[in-house]
N, C-alpha and C positions, 0 to 999 in steps of 0.2 A: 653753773655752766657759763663760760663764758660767748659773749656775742659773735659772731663772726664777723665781720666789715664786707657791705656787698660791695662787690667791686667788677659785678659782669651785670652789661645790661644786655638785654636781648628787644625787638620788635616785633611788633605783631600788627597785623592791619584786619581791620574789622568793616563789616558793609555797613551802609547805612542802617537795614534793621535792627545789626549785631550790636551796635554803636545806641542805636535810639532805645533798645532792652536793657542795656547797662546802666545809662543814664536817667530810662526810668528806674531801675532796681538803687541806683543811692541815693536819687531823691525821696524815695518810699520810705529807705530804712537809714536815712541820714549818715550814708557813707562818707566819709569827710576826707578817705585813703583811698583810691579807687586801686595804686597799686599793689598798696597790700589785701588788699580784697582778691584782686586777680591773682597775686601769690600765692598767699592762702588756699583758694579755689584749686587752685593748678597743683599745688604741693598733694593739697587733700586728696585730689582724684589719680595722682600719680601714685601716693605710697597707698593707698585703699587698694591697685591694680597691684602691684608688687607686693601687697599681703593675700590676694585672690590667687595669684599666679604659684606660692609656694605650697608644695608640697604638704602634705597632712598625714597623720598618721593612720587614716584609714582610705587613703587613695590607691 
């Protein structure tokens, strides 16, 4: 499979806690990508909701 090239950035603004939780969570576990982590994260809980949301075969 080939890579895709990101080429869309997006922003997000975080509060001080939101911000001091993060930067404690890659100090802990030695993040050294913070925005692939936030990608990661983001992707993870996006397609996990769009596999909840489809239909099954005993709905």
């Amino acid at each position: 499979m080939k890579k895709q090239p990101r080429e869309y950035r997006i922003s997000i603004l975080l509060n001080e806690s939101e911000l001091r939780a993060l930067d404690r969570f890659c100090d802990k576990y030695d993040v050294a990508n913070r925005s692939r982590l936030i990608r990661e994260t983001l992707m993870r809980a996006i397609l996990k909701q769009l596999d909840n949301d489809q239909p099954t075969l005993f709905d």
